[in-house]
N, C-alpha and C positions, 0 to 999 in steps of 0.2 A: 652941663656935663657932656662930653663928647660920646656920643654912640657908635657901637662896632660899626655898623654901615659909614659913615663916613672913614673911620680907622681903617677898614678894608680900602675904600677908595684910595687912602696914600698910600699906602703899601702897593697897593696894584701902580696907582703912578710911580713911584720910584721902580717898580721891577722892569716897565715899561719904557718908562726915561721918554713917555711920549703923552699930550693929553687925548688925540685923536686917539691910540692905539690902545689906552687903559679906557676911555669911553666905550670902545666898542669889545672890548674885554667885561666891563662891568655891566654891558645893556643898557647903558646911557647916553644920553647926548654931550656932546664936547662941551658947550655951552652951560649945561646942569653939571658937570664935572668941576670947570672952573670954579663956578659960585660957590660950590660944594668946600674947594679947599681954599677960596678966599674967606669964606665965614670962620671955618677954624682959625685962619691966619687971626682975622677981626676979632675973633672971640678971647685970642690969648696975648695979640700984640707983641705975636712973633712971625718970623716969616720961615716955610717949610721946604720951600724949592727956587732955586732961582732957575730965572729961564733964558734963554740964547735964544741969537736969531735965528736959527734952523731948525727951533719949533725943538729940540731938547729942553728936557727940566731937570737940574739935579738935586737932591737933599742938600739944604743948608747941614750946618752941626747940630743946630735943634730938632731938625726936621730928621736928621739920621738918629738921633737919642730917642726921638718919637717912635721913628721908624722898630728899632728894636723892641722896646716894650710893647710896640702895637703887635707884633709876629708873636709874642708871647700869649699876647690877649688874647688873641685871632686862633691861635693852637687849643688855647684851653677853651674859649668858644667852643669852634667844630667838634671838640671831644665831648662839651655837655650836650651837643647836639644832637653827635653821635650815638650817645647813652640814651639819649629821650625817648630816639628813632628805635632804636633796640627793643628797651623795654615797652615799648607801644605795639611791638612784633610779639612782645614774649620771648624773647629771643636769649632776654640778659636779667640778671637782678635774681630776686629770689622768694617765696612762694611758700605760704606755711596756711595748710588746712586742715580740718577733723573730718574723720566718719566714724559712725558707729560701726561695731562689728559685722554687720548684717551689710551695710556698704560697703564695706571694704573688700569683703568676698565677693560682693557683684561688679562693682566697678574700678578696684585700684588696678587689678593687671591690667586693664586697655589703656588707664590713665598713665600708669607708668610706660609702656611699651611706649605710647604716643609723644609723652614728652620726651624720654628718651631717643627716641628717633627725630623728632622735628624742633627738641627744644634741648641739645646736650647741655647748651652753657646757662642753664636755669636751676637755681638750687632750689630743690623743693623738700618741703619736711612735710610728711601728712604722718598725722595724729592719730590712733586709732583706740579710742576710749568711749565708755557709753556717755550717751546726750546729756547727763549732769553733767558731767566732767567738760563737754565740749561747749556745754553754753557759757561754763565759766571763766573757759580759754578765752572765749572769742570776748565776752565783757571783758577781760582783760588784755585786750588786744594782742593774744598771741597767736590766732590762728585769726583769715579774713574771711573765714565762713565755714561752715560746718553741717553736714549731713546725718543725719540720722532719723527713725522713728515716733512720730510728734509724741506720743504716751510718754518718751523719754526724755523730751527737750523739757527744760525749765522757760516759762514763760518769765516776760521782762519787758514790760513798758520799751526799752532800747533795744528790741530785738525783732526784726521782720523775720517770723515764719511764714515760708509759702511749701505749699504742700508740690509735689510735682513726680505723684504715681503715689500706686498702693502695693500693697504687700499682704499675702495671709498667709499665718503663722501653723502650719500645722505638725505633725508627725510623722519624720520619713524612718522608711527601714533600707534596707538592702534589697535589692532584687533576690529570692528565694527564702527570702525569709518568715518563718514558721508562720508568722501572722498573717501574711498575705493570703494562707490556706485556710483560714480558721474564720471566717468571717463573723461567726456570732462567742466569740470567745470573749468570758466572762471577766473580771475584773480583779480574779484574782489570777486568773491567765495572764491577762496583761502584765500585770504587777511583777512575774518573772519574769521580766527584761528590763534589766539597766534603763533609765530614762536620761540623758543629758541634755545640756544645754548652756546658752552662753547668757548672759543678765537679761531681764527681758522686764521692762514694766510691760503691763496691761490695768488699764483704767483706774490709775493710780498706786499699785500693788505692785511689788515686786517677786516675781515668780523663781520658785524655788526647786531647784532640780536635783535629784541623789551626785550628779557628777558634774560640777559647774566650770565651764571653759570658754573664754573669750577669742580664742583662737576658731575660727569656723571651718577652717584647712585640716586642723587637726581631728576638729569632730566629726568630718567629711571622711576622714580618710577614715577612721576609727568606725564610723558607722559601716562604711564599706568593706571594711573586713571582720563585720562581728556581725552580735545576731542585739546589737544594743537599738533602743528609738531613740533616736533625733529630734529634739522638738524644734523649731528654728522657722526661720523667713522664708517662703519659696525662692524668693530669689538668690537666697544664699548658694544653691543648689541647682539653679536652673537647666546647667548643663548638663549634669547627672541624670536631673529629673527626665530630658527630651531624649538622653538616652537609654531610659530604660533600667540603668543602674542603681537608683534610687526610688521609691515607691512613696506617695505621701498617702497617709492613712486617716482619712476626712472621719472616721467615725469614731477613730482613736478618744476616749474622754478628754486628752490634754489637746488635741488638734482645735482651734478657734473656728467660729461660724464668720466672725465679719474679719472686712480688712483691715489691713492696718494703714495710718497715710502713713508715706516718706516727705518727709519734708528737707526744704535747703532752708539754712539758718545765716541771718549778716546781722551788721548791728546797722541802725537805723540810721539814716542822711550820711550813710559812707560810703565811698564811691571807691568800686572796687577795681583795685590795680588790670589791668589787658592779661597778665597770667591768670589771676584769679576770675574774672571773666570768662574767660578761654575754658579753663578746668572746667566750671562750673556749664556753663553752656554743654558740655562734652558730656557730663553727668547726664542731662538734661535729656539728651539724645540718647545715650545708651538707655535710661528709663523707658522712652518714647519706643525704639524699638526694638527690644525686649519687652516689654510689657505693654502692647499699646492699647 
């Protein structure tokens, strides 16, 4: 069967109408040129250009019939080319991932700002449901990888989790907030303040809050304009916390002692796309430093 590399070569000979001048066009020798389109000739027991003595070659009618359908070939070639070279940039194609809620707050703004800035013509879907939900996307190949909390991921024989930072879950208030002053306040003090939060397992248990919200934007702002606790990720919060505006309350009963991992989730011997690389790399980094 004939190969675009040789189809390119006739096409360049005829647009040349020379074999020195399509040789040194294609980075070939004259000599490797000839051979090149006498084997086609051999191969089909037709002839593709006839030649003059002043070193001109024209298309026979077969060789101009050729000619056409080869500029065809050669167009949609360079465009699957094109496409390959693209989506190996990230540049082109389209991108569908999970985080839990607790990811989403910490890293989709930089992810989003980032693609949108350096990757406009990329569709991307990200998912933002807790780790049951997201291990079942990803086995069903709807998202290529998914972040969240390992307490919340479903284990799976077809699932590589790798842990990549930690996280501890405690109870933040507002800055000025009555508890901050009250340091040995009892538990039925505590109890007068609204507790929320968003789904949370911890060691296998699903934790249960009087005002339950997956939104962490929502609980953010709400915490910051009332006198409610927040139980949630530090990292959900990071910025708040370094300025001051948020307060995490390590003694609080509902605040945790250990970390928690964050884990990235793929399904196993799948090799994931150059966007989905990218994203995830990116993740990887902001974890790194922000929390090193």
């Amino acid at each position: 069967m004939i190969d675009l590399r040789r189809l390119r070569q006739v096409v360049v000979l005829a647009d040349m109408g020379n074999f020195l001048r399509a040789a040194d066009a294609l980075g070939i020798s004259q000599p490797a040129l000839s051979r090149s389109i006498q084997s086609i000739e051999a191969d089909y027991g037709v002839r593709l250009f006839d030649r003059s003595t002043n070193s001109r070659v024209e298309p026979t009618v077969v060789g101009m019939a050729l000619i056409r359908e080869a500029r065809h070939l050669l167009r949609d070639a360079d465009a699957v080319d094109q496409t390959l070279r693209l989506m190996s940039r990230a540049a082109i194609g389209s991108l569908s991932f999970g985080l839990g809620p607790v990811f989403a707050s910490a890293v989709l703004p930089s992810i989003i700002a980032r693609l949108a800035t350096a990757h406009p013509s990329l569709i991307v879907n990200a998912v933002i449901e807790n780790g049951g939900a997201l291990s079942r996307l990803l086995l069903q190949d709807e998202v290529e990888f998914c972040c969240c909390l390992r307490d919340a991921a479903i284990p799976s024989d077809q699932l590589e989790i790798r842990k990549i930072g930690q996280t501890r879950v405690q109870a933040l208030v507002r800055a000025g907030h009555p508890l901050l002053s009250e340091a040995n306040a009892d538990l039925a003090r505590i109890a007068e303040f609204t507790t929320v939060g968003g789904r949370m397992q911890s060691e296998g248990h699903e934790l249960i809050w009087p005002i339950r919200c997956d939104n962490f934007e929502v609980l953010k702002a709400a915490t910051l304009d009332s006198d409610i606790v927040w139980i949630t990720s530090l990292i959900a919060a990071r910025e708040e916390i370094a300025r001051g505006k948020l307060v995490p309350l390590p003694d609080h009963p509902l605040s945790h002692r250990r970390d928690f991992d964050l884990v990235l989730i793929r399904r196993l011997r799948r090799t994931p796309s150059p966007a989905a690389q990218m994203v995830m790399d990116h993740i990887v980094q902001i974890l790194a430093d922000s929390y090193p």
